[in-house]
MMTF fields as JSON, N, C-alpha, C and O atoms, coordinates in Angstrom:
{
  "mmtfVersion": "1.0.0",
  "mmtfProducer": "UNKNOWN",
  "numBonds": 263,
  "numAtoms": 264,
  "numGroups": 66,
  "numChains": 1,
  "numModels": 1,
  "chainsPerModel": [1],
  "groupsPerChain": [66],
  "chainIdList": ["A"],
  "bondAtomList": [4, 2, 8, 6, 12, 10, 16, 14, 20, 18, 24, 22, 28, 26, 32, 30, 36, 34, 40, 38, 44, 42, 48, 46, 52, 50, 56, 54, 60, 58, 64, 62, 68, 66, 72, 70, 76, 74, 80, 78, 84, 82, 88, 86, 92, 90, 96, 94, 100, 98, 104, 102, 108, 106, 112, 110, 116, 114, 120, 118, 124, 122, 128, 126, 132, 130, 136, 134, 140, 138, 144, 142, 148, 146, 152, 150, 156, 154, 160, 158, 164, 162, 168, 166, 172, 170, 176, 174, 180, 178, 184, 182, 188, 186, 192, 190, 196, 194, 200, 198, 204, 202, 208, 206, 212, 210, 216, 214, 220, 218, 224, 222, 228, 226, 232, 230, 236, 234, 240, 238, 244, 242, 248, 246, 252, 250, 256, 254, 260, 258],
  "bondOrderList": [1, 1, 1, 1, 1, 1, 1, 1, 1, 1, 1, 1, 1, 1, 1, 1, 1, 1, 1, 1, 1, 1, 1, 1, 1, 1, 1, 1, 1, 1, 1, 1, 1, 1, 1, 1, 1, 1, 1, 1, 1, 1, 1, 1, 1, 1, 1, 1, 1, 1, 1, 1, 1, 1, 1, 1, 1, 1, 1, 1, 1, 1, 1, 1, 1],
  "groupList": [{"groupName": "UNK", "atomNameList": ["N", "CA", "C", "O"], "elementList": ["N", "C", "C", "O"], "formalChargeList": [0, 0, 0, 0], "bondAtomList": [1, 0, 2, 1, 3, 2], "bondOrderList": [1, 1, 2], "singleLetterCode": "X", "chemCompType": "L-PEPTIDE LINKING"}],
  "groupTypeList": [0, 0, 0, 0, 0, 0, 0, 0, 0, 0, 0, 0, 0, 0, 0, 0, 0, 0, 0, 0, 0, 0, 0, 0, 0, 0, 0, 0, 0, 0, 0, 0, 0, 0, 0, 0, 0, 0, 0, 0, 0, 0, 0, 0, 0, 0, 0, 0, 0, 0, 0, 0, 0, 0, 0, 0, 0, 0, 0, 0, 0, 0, 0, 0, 0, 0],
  "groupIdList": [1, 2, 3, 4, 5, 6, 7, 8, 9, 10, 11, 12, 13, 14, 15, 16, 17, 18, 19, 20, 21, 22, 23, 24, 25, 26, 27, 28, 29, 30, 31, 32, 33, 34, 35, 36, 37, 38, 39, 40, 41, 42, 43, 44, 45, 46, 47, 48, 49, 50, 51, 52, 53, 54, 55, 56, 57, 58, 59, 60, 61, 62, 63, 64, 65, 66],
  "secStructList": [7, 3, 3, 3, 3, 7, 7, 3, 3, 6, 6, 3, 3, 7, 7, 7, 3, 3, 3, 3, 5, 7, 7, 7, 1, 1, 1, 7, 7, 3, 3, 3, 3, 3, 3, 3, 7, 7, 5, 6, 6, 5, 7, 7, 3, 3, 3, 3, 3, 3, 3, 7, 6, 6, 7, 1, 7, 7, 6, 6, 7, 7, 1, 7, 7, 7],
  "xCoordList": [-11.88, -11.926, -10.779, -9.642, -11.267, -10.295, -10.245, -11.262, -8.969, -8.854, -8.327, -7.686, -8.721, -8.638, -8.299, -8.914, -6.755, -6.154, -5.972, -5.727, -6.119, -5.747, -4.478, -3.992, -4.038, -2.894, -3.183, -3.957, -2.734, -3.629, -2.394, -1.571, -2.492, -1.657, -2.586, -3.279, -2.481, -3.072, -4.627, -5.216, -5.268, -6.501, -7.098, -8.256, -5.849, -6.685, -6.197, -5.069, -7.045, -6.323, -5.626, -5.809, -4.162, -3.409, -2.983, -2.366, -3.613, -3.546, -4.351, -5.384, -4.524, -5.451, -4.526, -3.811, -4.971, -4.034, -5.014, -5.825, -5.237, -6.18, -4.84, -3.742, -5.327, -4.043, -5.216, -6.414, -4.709, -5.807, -4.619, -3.394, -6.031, -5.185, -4.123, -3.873, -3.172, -1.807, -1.333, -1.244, -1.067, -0.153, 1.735, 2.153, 2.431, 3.514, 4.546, 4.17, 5.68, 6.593, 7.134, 7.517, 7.06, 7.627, 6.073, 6.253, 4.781, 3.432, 3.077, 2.482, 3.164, 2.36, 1.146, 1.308, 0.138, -1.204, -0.991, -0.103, -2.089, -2.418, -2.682, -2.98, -2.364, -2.627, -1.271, -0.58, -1.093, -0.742, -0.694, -0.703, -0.63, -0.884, 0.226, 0.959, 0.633, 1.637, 0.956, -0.227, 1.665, 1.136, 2.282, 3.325, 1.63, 2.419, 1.403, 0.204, 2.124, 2.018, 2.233, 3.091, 1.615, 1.953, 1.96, 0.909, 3.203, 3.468, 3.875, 4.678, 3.416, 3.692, 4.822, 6.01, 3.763, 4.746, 6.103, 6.955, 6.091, 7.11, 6.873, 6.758, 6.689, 6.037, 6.693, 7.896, 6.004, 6.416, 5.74, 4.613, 6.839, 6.151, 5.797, 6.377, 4.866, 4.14, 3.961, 3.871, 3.907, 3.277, 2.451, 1.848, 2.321, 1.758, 1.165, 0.383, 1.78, 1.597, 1.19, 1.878, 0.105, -0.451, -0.294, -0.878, 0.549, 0.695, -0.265, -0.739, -0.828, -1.832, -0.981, -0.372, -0.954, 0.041, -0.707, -1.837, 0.048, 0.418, -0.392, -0.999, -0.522, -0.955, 0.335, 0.253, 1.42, 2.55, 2.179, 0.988, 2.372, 1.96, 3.394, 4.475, 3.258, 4.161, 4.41, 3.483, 5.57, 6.326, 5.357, 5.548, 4.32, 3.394, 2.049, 1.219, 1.879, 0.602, 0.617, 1.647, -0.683, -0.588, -1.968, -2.947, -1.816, -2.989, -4.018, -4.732, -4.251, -6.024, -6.665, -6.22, -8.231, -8.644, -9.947, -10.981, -9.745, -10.465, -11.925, -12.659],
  "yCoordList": [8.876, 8.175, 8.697, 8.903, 8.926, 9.331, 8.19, 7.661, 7.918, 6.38, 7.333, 8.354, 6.811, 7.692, 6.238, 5.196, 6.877, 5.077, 5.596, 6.791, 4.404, 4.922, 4.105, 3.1, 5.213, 4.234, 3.552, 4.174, 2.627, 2.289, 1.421, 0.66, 1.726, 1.066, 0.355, 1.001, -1.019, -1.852, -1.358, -1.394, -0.971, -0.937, 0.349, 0.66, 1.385, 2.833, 3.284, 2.932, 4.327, 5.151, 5.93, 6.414, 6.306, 7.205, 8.317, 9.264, 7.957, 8.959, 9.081, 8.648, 9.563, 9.436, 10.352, 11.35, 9.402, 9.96, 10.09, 9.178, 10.567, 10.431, 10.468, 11.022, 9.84, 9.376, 9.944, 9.663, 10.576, 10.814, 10.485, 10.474, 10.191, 9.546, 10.295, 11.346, 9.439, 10.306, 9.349, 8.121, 10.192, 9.651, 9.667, 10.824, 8.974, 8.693, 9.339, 9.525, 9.561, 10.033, 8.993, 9.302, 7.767, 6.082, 5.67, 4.844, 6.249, 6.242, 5.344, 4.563, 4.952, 3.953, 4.958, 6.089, 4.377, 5.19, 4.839, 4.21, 5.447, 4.892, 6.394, 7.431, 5.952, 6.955, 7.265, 6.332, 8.408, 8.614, 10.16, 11.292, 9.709, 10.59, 11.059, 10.084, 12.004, 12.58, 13.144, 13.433, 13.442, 14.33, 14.182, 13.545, 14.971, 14.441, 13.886, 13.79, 13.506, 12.709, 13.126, 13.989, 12.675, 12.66, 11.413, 10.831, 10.92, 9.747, 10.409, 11.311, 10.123, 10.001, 11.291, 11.298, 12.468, 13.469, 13.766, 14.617, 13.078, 13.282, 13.065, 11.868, 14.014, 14.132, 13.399, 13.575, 12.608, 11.944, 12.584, 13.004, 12.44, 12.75, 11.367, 10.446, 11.047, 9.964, 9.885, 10.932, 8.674, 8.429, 7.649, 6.786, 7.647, 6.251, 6.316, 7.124, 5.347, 4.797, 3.631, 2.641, 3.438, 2.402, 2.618, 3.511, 1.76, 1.291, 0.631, -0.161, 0.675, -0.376, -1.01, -0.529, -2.606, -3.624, -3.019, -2.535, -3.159, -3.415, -2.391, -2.663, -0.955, 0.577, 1.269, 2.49, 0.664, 1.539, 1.781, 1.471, 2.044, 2.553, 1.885, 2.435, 0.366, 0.37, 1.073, 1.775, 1.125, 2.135, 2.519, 3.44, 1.365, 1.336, 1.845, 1.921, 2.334, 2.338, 4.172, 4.825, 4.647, 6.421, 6.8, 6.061, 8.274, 8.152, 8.461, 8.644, 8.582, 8.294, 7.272, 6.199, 7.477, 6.647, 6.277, 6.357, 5.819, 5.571, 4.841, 4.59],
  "zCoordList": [4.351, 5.615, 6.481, 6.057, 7.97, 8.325, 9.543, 9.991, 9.976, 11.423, 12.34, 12.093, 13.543, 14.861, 15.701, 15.927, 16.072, 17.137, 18.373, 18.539, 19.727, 20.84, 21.042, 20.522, 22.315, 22.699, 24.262, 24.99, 24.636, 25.819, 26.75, 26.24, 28.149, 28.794, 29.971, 30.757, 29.954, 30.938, 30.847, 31.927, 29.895, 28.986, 29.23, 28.953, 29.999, 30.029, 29.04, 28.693, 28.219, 27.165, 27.678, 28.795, 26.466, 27.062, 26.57, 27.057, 24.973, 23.931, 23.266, 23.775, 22.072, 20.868, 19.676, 19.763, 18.473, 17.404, 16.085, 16.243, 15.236, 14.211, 12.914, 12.956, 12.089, 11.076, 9.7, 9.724, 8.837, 7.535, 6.267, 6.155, 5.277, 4.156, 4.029, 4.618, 2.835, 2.694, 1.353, 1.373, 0.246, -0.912, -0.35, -0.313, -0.089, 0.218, -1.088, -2.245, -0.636, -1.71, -2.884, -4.012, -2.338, -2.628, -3.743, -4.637, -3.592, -4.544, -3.991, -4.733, -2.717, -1.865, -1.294, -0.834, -1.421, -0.361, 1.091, 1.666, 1.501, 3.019, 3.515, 2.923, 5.302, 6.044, 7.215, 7.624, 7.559, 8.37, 9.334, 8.853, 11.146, 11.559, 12.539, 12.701, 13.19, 14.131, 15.191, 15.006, 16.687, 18.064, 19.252, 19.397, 19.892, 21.682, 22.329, 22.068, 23.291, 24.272, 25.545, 25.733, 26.461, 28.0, 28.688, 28.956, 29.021, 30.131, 30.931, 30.695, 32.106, 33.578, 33.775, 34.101, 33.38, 33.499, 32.583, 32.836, 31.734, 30.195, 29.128, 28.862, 28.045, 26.73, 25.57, 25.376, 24.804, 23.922, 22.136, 21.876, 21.287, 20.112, 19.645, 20.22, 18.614, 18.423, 16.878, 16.238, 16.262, 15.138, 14.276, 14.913, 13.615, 13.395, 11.44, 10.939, 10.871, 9.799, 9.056, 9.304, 8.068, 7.586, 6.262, 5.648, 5.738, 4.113, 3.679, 4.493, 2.472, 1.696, 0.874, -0.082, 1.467, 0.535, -0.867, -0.944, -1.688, -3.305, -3.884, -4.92, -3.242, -3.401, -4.23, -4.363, -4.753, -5.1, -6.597, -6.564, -7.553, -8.886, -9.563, -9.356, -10.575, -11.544, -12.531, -12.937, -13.165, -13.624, -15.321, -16.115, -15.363, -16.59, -16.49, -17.396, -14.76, -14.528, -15.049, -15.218, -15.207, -15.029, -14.29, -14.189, -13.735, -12.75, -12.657, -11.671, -14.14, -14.683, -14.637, -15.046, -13.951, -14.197, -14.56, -13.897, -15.813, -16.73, -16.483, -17.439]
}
């Protein structure tokens, strides 16, 4: 799955960012995505991240799965 977010000011879009899954260094899942931007004539870098509560792997878990 891949999520595609806008960014929106006073309900026009102003960006678009697409975020794709991502295993985290910490063994949390989720997604996340990076880009620029353009406001009003000045470029912004951008990001955006989504953790999946209780996605982290205890120290008993391994990553087969059975």
């Amino acid at each position: 799955m891949i999520i595609t977010t806008e960014l929106k000011t006073d309900g026009t879009v102003i960006g678009a960012l697409t975020a794709n899954p991502k295993e985290f260094k910490t063994g949390s899942r989720g997604f996340y995505g990076q880009g620029k931007i353009e406001i009003d004539g000045k470029r912004y870098q951008v990001q955006i991240q989504l953790v999946e509560i209780g996605s982290k792997k205890t120290a008993g878990e391994s990553d087969s799965k059975e």
